[in-house]
C-alpha positions, 0 to 999 in steps of 0.5 A: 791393163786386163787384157780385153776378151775376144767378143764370141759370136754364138755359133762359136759357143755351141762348138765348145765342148770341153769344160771350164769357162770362158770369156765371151766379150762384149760385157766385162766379166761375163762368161759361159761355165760349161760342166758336162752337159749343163751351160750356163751365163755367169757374170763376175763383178767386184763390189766393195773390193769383193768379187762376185758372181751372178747367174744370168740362166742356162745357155741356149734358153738364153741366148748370148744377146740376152745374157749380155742384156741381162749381165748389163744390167746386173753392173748398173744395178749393182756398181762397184762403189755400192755399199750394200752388197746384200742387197737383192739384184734388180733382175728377179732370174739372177742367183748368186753363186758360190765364188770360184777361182778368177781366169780372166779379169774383167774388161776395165770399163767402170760400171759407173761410166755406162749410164752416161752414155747415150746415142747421142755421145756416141754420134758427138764422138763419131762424127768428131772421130770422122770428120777429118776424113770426110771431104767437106766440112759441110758433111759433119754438119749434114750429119749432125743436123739430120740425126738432130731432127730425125734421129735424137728426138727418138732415140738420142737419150737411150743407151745404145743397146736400148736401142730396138728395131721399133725405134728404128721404124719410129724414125724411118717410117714418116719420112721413108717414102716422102723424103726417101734421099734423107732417110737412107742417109739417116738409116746408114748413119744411125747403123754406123754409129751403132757399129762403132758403139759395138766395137766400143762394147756399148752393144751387142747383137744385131744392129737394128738399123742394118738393111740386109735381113733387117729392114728390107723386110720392113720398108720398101726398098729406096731404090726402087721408090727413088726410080719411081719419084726420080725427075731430071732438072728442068732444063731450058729447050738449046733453041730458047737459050739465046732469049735467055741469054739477051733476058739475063745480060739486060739486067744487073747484079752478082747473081745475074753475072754468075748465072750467066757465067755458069751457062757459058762455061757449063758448070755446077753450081757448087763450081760457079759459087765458089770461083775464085780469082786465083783460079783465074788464068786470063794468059792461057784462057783457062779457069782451074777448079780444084778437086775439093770443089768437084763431084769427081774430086779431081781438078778441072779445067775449063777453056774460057770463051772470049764471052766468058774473058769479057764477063770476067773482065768486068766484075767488080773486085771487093777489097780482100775477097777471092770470090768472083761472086760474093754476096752482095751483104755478108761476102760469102759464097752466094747461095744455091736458092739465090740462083735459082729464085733468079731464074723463077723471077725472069721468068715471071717478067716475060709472061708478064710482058706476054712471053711464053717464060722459060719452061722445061716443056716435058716437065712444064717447070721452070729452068734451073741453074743445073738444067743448062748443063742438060741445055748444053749437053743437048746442043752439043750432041745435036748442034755443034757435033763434037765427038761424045767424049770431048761433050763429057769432058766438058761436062766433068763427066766420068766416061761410062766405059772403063776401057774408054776411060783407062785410054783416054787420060787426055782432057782434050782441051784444045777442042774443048776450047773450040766447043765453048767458043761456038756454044757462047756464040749460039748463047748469043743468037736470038734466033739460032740458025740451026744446021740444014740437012746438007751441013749434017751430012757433011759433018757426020761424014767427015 
């Protein structure tokens, strides 16, 4: 097989001085000749059996990104099999030139093949190529819906080296302030998979979708509109929470169960969806979630509260699930809108019994499944005065100081267990009796 040529970038042909040609890469068979003084682009192609050459124009006045855009082309519009050789070249800039002896072979990528490639092929091949590494299957699926709505009705049937930045601001400018999580993601997928099509020799030249002196000169940065648009969830006042609880525990179904088990054992959602009963262990009260399942992809182990060991006991088990929660219809795991509708529609029923509802007072928004977790942190720090990192423990919470962190590689499960036990408690008080000022200073100073 041709050796393939080293793609040159052009500073490094401006520090070529000597004559001859050579190879730039990127395009099969294009070369810079250098005689003396003159530079020019040349692209040698075979049709019909016979090699040929092409003048692409002088070097600077042409730059490298352009004679590659030129050379392309020159292959598609002249492919291998064609059967009039004589005719004119499609480019009116190109002349023929006089054949000269082959140094380098061409890269053996068939002209004839290019046409079919397009933005999306090369987003199929990438995601398929990646997809193994990526730690959810559900990533590829992200991946492909979001380039399928945003991205491939714009530039979906274009080669990849049609591809400008006017195309990239055509998708990214509606979305970028409105939906700004989406479109960075966006962007860094489109610049990833136009990397690989470079490294595949499908382009050349700057990638249009690269932020660095590209598009931050075009749009706002994200940062800084996230940090202006971010809101925390909304999060249940500690001191409402009995009344939630007592709310939640009169009621039946999966969902109303699993709800309850996420706030007794303060988990995320994705944790409490996809429980399982073999990560069960009633002996050592403990309920083991797998990396795969955690933002820190490391395993996690929560002590289990009596109230905790009751509820559990009381699920009903479906014949061949795992799952604690099922959905009632299709036994998957239950969705994360399903939680959160049911937290909406408990609080619609206690303003209908003239109840205040269960509001986040700072964002007056109703509570969400994620928001008792910041329910928890505050009681935690507030009430049950356990020291921080055994609350970020429980929390699966990376510690924010790394010498902390490289000391402390214990999991502090002992009082950890201690803690859940008093938050299930307080979840149970319909009226919490809040420490006095004397209990405060008796715990700080010990």
């Amino acid at each position: 097989m041709p050796k393939r040529a080293r793609e040159l970038s052009a500073r490094a042909l401006m520090s070529l001085r000597e004559d001859g040609r050579y190879a730039v890469g990127g395009v099969p068979g294009l070369y810079l000749r250098i005689e003396g003084r003159y530079r020019c682009w040349v692209l040698r192609h075979q049709i019909n059996g016979k090699r040929r050459e092409f003048g692409l124009g002088g070097f600077p006045q042409v730059t490298l990104a352009q004679a590659r855009d030129r050379a392309w082309e020159t292959r598609r519009s002249r492919p291998a099999e064609s059967t009039s050789p004589q005719s004119p070249p499609t480019a009116p800039q190109l002349r023929v030139l006089a054949p000269s002896p082959q140094t380098n072979p061409p890269t053996p990528r068939a002209a004839k093949d290019e046409p079919s490639v397009t933005f999306r092929s090369c987003a199929r091949t990438y995601i398929a190529v990646q997809q193994v590494g990526w730690k959810s299957p559900k990533h590829s699926k992200q991946w492909s819906s979001t380039l399928e709505e945003y991205a491939h009705p714009v530039i979906g049937h274009l080669h990849p080296r049609e591809i400008t930045l006017d195309h990239l601001l055509r998708i990214l400018q509606p979305i970028w302030a409105s939906k700004t999580e989406t479109a960075t993601r966006v962007r860094g997928r489109v610049e990833s998979i136009l990397d690989w099509a470079e490294h595949r020799g499908y382009r050349s030249g700057k990638n249009p979708a690269a932020w660095n002196g590209n598009l931050e000169f075009e749009l706002p940065s994200p940062t800084k509109l996230k940090k202006r648009k971010k809101r925390h969830h909304p999060a249940l006042p500690y001191l409402r929470v009995g009344a939630f609880m007592a709310d939640l525990r009169s009621r039946q179904g999966i969902s109303i169960r699993a709800l309850e088990w996420g706030i007794l054992t303060a988990t995320r959602s994705q944790e409490i969806r996809g429980a399982r009963h073999s990560e069960i262990n009633l002996q050592l009260k403990r309920w083991t979630i797998p990396k795969e399942r955690m933002k820190l992809e490391k395993d996690h182990v929560v002590p289990l509260s009596e109230a905790a060991i009751s509820l559990y006991e009381r699920l009903p088990v479906r014949p061949g699930c795992d799952l604690l929660f099922p959905a009632p219809e299709s036994g998957g795991q239950l969705t994360d809108a399903a939680l959160s509708e049911l937290i909406d529609g408990i609080h619609e029923g206690d303003l209908k019994r003239g109840g205040i509802g269960y509001l986040d007072p700072v964002q007056d928004r109703v509570a969400t499944p994620h928001g008792f977790r910041s329910t928890f942190r505050d009681w935690a720090a507030e009430v049950a005065f356990f020291p921080r990192e055994v609350i970020e423990h429980a929390l699966a919470h990376k510690l924010k100081d790394a010498a902390e962190a490289a000391y402390q590689r214990g999991v502090l499960l002992a009082k950890r267990a201690a803690l859940m036990e008093q938050w299930a408690a307080f979840c149970s008080e319909l009226c919490p009796q809040l420490p006095s000022l004397r209990d405060i200073s008796a715990r700080t100073a010990a």
